[in-house]
C-alpha positions in Angstrom: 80.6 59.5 -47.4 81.4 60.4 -43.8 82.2 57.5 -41.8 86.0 56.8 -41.0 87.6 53.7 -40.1 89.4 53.3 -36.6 93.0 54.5 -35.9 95.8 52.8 -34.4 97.6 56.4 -33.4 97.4 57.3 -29.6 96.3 60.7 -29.7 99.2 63.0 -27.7 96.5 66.0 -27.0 94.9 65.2 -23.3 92.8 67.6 -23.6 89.3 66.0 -24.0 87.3 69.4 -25.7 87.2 70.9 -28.8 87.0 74.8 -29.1 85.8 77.2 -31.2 86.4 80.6 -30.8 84.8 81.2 -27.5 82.6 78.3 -27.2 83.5 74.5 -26.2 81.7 71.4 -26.6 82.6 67.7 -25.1 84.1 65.1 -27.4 80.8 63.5 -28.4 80.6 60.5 -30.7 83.1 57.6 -31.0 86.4 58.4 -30.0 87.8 57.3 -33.8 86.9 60.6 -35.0 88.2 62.9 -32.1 91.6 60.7 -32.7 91.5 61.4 -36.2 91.0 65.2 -35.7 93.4 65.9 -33.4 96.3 64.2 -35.5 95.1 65.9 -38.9 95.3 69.4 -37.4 98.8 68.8 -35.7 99.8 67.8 -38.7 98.4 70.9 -41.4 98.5 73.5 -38.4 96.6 76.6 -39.3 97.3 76.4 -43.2 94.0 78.3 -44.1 95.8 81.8 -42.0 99.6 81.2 -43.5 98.4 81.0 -47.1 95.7 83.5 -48.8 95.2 80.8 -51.9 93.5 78.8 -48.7 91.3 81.6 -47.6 87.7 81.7 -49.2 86.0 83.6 -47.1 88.5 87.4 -46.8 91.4 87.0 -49.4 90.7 87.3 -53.6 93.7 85.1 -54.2 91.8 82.6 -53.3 92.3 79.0 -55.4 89.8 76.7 -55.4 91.3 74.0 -57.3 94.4 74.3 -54.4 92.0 73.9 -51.8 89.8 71.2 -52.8 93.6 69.1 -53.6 94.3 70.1 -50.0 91.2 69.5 -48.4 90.6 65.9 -50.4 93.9 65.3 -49.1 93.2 66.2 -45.4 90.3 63.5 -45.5 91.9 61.2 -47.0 94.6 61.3 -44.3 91.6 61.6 -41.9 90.5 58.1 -43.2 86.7 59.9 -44.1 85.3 58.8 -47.3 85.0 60.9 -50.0 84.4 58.9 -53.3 81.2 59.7 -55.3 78.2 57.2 -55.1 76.4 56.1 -58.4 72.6 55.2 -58.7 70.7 52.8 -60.9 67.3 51.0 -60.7 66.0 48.3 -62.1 62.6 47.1 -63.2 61.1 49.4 -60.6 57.1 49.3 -60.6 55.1 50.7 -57.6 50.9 50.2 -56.6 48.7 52.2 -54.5 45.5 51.6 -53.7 43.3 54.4 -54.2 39.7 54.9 -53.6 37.0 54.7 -56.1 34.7 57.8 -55.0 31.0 57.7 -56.0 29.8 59.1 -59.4 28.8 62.9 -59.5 24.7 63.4 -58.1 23.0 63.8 -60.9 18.9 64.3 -61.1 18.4 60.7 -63.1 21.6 58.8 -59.8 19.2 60.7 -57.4 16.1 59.5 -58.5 17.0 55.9 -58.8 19.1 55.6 -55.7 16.7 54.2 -53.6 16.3 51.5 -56.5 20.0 50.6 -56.4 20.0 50.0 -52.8 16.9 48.3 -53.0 18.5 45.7 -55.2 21.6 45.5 -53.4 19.9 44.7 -50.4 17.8 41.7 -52.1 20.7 40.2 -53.9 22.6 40.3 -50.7 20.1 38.4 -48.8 19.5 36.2 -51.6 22.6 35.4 -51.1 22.9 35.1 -47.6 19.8 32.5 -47.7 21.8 30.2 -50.6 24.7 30.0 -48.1 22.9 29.1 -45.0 21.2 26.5 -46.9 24.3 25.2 -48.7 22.9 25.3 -52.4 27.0 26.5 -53.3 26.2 30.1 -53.4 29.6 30.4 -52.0 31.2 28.9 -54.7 29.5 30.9 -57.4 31.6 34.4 -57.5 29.2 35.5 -59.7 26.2 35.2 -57.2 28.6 37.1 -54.8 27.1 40.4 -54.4 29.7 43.4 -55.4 30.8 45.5 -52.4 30.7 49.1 -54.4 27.3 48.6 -55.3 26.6 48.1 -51.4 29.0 50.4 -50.0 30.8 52.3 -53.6 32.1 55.0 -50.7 34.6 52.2 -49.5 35.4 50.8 -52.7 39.2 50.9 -53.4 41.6 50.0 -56.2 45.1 49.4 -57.5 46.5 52.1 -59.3 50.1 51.7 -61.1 52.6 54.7 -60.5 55.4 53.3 -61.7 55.8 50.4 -64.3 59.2 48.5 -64.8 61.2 51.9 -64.5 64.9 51.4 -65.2 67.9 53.9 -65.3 71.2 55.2 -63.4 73.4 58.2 -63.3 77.2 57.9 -62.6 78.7 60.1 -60.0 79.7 63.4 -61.5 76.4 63.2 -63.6 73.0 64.9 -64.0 70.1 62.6 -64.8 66.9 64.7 -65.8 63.6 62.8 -65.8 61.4 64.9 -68.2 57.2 63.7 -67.9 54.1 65.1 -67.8 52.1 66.1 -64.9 50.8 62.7 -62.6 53.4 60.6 -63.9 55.1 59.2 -61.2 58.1 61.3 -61.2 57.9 62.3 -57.9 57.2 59.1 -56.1 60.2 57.8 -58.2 62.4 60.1 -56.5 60.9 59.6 -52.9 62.0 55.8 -53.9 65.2 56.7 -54.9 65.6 59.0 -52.1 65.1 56.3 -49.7 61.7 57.8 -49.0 59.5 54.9 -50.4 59.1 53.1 -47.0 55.2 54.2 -47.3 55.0 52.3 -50.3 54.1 48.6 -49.8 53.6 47.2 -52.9 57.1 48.8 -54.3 59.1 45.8 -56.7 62.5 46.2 -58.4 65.7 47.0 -57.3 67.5 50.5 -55.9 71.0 50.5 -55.8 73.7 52.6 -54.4 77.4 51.8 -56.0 75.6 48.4 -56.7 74.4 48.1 -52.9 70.2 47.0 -52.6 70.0 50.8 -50.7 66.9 49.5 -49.1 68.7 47.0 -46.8 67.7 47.5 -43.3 71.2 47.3 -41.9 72.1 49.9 -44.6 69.2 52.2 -45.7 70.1 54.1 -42.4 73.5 55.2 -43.0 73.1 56.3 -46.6 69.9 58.6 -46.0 72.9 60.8 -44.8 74.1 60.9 -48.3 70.9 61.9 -49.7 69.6 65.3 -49.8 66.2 66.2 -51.5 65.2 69.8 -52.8 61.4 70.2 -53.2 58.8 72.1 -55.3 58.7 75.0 -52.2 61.4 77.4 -51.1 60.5 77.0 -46.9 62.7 79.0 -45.0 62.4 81.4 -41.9 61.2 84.9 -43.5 62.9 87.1 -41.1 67.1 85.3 -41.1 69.3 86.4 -43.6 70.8 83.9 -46.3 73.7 84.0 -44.4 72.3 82.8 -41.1 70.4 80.3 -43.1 72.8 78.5 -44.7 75.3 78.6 -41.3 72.7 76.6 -39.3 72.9 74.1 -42.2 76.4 73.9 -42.4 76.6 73.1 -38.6 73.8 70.8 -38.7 75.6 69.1 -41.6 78.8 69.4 -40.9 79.6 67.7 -37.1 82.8 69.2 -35.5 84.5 65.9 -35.1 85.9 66.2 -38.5 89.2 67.8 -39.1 88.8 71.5 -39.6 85.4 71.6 -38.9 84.6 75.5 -37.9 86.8 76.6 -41.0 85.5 74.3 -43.6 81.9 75.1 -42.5 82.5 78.8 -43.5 84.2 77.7 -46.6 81.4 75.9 -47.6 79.1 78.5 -47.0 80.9 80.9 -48.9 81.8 78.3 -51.5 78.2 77.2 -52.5 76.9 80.9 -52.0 79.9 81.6 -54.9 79.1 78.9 -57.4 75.2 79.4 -57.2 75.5 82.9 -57.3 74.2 84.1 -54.2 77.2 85.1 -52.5 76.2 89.1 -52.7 72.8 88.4 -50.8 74.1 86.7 -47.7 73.3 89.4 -45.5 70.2 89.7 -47.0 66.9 88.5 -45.7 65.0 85.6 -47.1 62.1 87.5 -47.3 58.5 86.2 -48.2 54.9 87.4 -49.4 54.8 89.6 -46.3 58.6 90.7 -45.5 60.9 91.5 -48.4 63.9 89.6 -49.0 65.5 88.0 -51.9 64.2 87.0 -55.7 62.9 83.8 -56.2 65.2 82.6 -58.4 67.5 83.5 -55.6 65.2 81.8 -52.5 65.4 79.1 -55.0 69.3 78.9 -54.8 69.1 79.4 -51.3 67.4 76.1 -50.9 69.5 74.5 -52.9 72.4 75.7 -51.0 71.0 74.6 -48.2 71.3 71.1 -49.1 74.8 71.4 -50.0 76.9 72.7 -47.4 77.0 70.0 -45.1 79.3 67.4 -45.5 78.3 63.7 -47.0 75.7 65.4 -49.5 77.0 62.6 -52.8 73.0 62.4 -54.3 71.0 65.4 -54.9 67.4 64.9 -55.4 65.3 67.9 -57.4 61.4 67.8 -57.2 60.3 70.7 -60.2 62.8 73.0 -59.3 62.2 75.4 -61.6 58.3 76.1 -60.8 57.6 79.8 -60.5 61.0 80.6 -62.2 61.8 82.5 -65.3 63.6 80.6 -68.3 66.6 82.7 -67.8 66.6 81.8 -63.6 66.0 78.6 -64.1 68.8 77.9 -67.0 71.5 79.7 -64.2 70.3 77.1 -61.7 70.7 73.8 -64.1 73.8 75.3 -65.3 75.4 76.2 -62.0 74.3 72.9 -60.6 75.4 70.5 -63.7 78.6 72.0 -63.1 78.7 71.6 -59.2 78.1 67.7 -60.2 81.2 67.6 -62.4 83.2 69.9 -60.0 82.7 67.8 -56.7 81.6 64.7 -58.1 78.2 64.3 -56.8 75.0 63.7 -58.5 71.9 65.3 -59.5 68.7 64.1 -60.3 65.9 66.3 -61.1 62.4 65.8 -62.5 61.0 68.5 -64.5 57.9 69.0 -67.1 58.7 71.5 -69.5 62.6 72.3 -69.7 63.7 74.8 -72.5 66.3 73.1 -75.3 68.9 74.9 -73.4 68.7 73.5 -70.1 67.9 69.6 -71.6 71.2 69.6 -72.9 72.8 70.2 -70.5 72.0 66.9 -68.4 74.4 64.1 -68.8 71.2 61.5 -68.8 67.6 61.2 -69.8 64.8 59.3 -68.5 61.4 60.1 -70.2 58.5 59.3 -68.1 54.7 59.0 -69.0 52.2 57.8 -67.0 54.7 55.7 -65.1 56.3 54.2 -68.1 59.4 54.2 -69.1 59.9 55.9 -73.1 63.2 56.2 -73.4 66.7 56.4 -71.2 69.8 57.5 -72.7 71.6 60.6 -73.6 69.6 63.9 -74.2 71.2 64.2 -77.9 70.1 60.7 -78.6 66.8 61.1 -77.8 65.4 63.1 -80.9 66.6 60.6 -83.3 65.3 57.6 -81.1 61.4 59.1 -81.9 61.8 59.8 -85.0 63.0 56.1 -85.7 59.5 55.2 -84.4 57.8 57.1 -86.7 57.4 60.5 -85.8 58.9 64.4 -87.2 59.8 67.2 -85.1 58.6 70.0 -86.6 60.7 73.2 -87.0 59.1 75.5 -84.7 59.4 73.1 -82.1 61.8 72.5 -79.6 63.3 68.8 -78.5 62.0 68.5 -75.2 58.9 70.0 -76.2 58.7 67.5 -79.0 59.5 64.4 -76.5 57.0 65.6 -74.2 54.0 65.6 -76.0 54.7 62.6 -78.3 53.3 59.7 -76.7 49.9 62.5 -76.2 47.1 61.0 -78.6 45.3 64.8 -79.2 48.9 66.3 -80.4 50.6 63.0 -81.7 48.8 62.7 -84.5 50.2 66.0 -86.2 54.0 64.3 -85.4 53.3 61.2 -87.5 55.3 60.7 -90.3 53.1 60.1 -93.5 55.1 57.1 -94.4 55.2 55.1 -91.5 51.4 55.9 -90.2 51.1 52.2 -89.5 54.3 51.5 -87.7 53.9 54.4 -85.0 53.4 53.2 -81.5 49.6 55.1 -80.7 49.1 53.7 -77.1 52.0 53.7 -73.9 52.2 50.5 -73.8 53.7 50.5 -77.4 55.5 53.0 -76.6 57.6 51.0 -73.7 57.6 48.0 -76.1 59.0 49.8 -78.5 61.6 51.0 -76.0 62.2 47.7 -74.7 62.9 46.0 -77.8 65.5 49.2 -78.9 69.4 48.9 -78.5 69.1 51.7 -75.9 66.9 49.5 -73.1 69.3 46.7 -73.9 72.1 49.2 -72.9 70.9 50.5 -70.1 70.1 47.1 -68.0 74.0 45.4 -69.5 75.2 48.6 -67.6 73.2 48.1 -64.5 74.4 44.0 -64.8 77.8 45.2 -65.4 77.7 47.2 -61.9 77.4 51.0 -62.2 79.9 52.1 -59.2 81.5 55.4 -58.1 85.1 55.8 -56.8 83.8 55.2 -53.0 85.5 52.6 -51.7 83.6 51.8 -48.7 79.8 51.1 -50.4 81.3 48.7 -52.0 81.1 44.9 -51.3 80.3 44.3 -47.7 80.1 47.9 -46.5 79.6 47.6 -42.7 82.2 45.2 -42.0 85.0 48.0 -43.5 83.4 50.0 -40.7 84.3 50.4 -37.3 81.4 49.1 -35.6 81.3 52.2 -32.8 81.3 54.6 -36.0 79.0 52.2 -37.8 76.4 52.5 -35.2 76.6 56.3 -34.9 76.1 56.9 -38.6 72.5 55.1 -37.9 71.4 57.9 -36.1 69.2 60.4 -37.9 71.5 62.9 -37.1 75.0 63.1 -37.0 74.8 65.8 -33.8 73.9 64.5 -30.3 71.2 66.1 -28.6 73.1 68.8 -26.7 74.8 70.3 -29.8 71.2 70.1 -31.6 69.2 72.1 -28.9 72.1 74.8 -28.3 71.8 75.3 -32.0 68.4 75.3 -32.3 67.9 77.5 -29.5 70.3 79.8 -30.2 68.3 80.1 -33.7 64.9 80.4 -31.9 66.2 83.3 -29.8 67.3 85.1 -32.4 64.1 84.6 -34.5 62.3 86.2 -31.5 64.8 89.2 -31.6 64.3 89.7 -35.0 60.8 90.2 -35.0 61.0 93.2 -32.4 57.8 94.8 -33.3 55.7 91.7 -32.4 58.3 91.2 -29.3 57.9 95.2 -28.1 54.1 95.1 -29.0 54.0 91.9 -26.9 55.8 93.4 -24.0 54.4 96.7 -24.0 50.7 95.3 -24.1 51.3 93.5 -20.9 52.6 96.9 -19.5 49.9 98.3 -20.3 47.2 95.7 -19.0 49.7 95.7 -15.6 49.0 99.5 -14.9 45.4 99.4 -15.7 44.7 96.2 -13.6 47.0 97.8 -10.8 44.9 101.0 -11.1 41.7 99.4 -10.7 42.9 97.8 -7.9 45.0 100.7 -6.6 46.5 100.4 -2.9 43.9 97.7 -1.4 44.2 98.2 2.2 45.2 95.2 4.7 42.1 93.8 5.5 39.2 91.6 4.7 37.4 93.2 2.1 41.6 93.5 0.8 42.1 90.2 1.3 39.1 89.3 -1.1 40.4 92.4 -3.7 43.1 90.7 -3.7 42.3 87.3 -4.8 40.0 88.4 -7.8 43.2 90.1 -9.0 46.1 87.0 -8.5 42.9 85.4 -10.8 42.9 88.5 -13.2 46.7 88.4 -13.4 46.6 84.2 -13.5 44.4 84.2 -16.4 46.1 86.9 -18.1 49.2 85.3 -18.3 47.7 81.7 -19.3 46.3 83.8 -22.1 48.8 86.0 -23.2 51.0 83.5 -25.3 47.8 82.1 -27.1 48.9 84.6 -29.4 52.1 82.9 -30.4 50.2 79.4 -31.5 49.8 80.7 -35.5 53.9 82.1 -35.4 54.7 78.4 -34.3 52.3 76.8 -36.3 54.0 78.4 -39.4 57.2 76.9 -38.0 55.8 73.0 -39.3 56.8 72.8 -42.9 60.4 74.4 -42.0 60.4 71.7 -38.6 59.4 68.8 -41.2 61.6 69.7 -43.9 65.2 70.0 -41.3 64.1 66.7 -39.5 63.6 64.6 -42.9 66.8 66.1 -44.5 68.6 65.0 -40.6 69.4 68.5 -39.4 68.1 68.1 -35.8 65.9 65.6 -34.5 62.4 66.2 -32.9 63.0 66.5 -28.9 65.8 68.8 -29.1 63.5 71.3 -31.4 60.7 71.2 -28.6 62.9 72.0 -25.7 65.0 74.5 -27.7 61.1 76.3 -28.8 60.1 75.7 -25.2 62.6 77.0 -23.4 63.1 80.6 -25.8 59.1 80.5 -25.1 59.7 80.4 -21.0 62.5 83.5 -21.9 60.0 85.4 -23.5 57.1 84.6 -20.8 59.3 85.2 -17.6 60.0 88.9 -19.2 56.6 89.2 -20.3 55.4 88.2 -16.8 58.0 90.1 -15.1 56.9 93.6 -16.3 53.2 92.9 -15.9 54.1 91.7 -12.0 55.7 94.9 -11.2 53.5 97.6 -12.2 50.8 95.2 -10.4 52.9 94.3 -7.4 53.4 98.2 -6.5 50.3 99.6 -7.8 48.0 97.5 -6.0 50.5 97.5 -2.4 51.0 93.7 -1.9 
């Protein structure tokens, strides 16, 4: 994790900024972590220019297992936690109420409609007239007249998404949850991603390196180890890989921490590396309209995304692999299952129909159907745990394929083995007896009992008092950037999302040139008098509602800017306020120079 305890070293560096290059920002945040900083780099000096094994981003020499030693070693004498976090959940069961629409319009529902209201109507005042006069209509729930046959538009209902879901993945481990469309997969993640807040009828138990992760003194601070990776690649078209992933990693990745500017590059060039992506940074994203990158390569990129910030230890995977190719989608679960092991963090990724290949390589298994929990347990234990209830895998079928469609009824029946017909579970709920009452359940909660914990030192226990309160209270923020450093960064990304698009920004500006020396024609040289003086009013209201008008235009280019907005501010990268002024004040650049040109050609066209 990323929070530090407090120092007892005086810092000897007075000077009270932190620079980059040619920039400079205040010492923001509590002074713990400026403390830390200063001592760490006096200690290591520049060690990333004296040796090339240190040097990711220019030198071939480069050794990562040198440099991850090194850099685990610089946070350690930073005092920043780096230990992996481990998951599990317990007996997790989740309703939603859902509305009960009315039945399809048929000819015979249309025709006796005004029956059924009729007779809603008359048991309802029949009703009403028992109660006034006390004959104990109101104790009689059966005389109570049903609401969906009065109103059925407002009828609603409890639906069960999840149903006594148990599991866990150690840190350093891959947990895939394999299910069938509507099964709850995804609002099991959300939950486990510290996104169930919406639910409100959510039971069981979520805990991080044994901690209840929904604490309210505590939920705060580890949503900044979470990072979720949806169904959708949404990025900005027009910036390059490159670009994209650099605004991540200084989102992510704050500057108080040691070697900030150097690591963020590393980690760019780092993750591009490992996922394979490192020969399209300087291309664009690209999407159905500009022409970028693959999608099994946007795919990486949003991966990537996620993962060069610092504090990333629990990595959250929604269907990753829709719209991918087997042979894509086998690189990404590959290169992924091997970036848990590497860096000791943890994946967890929900998917429907996984090839053999890529279900072997996750470390655990958590089949899911209809909200019920099958089976957890290894992925090479799994095929031998159905066929113990009863069922054969045929030949031409592969395991996950087989696991999937087992507890169907249509295609189950053909799995049966002859000799125990009787003894197969038909139904899901014999399915997650049968489960319950295996060796493999009984496993799986002793573990959770026993306390499944990474090496983090600081989730464990009573986290917040091994935490300096000042740096306890700042890591409660939704992100890790004050304001200042999140509007220079967003605007600086917002200008150069206008300069990019130079044929909208030229059309834009040569339009208004345009309109400029045909309104200053019309109204060419007005002389200095009265009927000037009235010229010249209908003109300042020509040009006024010109330039009122003029950015309309813009409204469907920001619109499309939502799902990237929502997507940054729920994974922390910036906050809401900065992202409006940064947008607003690129938008008053633009205008002023838009404005500018159109008031000249006016201005000396017309003689004001």
């Amino acid at each position: 994790m990323i929070i530090m305890e407090t120092s007892t070293q005086e810092d000897n560096n007075s000077d009270n900024t932190w620079k980059c290059g040619s920039t400079s920002w205040k010492e923001y945040g509590p002074r713990e972590f400026w403390e830390q900083k200063h001592r760490v780099e006096q200690i290591y000096g520049k060690f990333y220019e004296e040796n090339p094994a240190y040097d990711m981003v220019n030198d071939q020499h480069f050794d990562r297992e040198a440099m991850y030693e090194l850099v685990q070693q610089i946070h350690h004498d930073a005092n920043i936690e780096t230990g992996g976090i481990s998951l599990s959940f317990e007996d997790l069961s989740i309703q939603v109420p859902v509305e009960i629409l009315p039945e399809v319009k048929t000819v015979e529902t249309t025709a006796l409609a005004p029956w059924y209201k009729l007779s809603a109507w008359l048991k309802s005042k029949i009703y009403t007239r028992k109660a006034k006069q006390g004959k104990g209509a109101s104790e009689d729930p059966e005389a109570r007249p049903e609401e969906d046959s009065i109103n059925p538009s407002q009828s609603m209902e409890n639906f069960l998404v999840l149903d006594k879901v148990s599991g866990f993945v150690k840190a350093g481990e891959s947990l895939l949850i394999l299910s069938p469309p509507a099964s709850g997969s995804s609002s099991l993640l959300n939950i486990l991603a510290l996104r169930g807040g919406h639910f409100k009828n959510m039971q069981g138990k979520v805990m991080y390196n044994g901690l209840d992760a929904y604490q309210p003194s505590l939920i705060k601070v580890l949503r900044h180890l979470v990072r979720v990776i949806g169904q959708e690649d949404i990025h900005f078209a027009s910036l390059t890989v490159y670009h994209t992933l650099r605004f991540a990693a200084h989102c992510m990745y704050p500057s108080f921490f040691p070697y900030a500017e150097y690591l963020r590059e590393s980690k760019v060039f780092g993750v591009a590396r490992a996922l394979g992506i490192e020969r399209t940074l300087e291309t664009v994203v690209g999407d159905n309209i500009l022409r970028g990158v693959s999608g099994g390569e946007k795919k990486r990129v949003t991966i990537a995304e996620m993962m060069v910030g610092f504090g990333g230890r629990l990595y959250f995977l929604d269907n990753f692999t829709s719209g991918l190719d087997s042979a894509a989608s086998y690189d990404i679960c590959e290169s992924i299952t091997k970036l848990a092991r590497a860096n000791h963090v943890s994946f967890i990724c929900s998917l429907q129909q996984p090839s053999a290949e890529m279900f072997f390589l996750f470390d655990r298994l958590l089949v899911l159907d209809h909200g019920k929990a099958l089976f957890f347990g290894k992925p090479s234990q799994a095929q031998s745990y159905f066929e113990s209830l009863g069922f054969i895998k045929p030949p031409f079928r592969s395991v996950p394929d087989f696991i999937s469609t087992v507890s169907y009824p249509k295609a189950s029946e053909s799995l049966v083995d002859p000799e125990k017909i009787d003894t197969a579970p038909r139904t899901l709920e014999e399915f997650e007896q049968r489960y319950h009452e295996s060796d493999y359940y009984r496993e799986c909660i002793q573990e959770i009992h026993q306390g499944v914990v990474g090496r983090s030192q600081r989730f464990q226990g009573d986290a917040k008092t091994k935490t300096s309160p000042n740096v306890w209270k700042w890591f409660e923020r939704d992100c890790l950037n004050p304001s200042a450093v999140q509007m220079y960064l967003l605007f600086v990304r917002a200008l150069r999302l206008e300069l990019l698009d130079l044929h909208s920004l030229a059309t834009t500006l040569i339009s208004n040139i345009i309109v400029g020396l045909v309104l200053g024609t019309l109204f060419f040289n007005m002389p200095l008098n009265q009927e000037g003086l009235y010229s010249r009013g209908g003109l300042l209201a020509l040009s006024l509602i010109h330039a009122a008008m003029s950015p309309m235009g813009t409204i469907s280019a920001k619109y499309s800017q939502k799902r990237v907005f929502e997507k940054q501010t729920a994974a922390g990268f910036h906050t809401a306020m900065p992202y409006i002024v940064a947008s607003t004040l690129v938008e008053i650049l633009v205008s002023l120079i838009r404005v500018l040109l159109f008031s000249v050609c006016i201005y000396w066209l017309a003689g004001f």
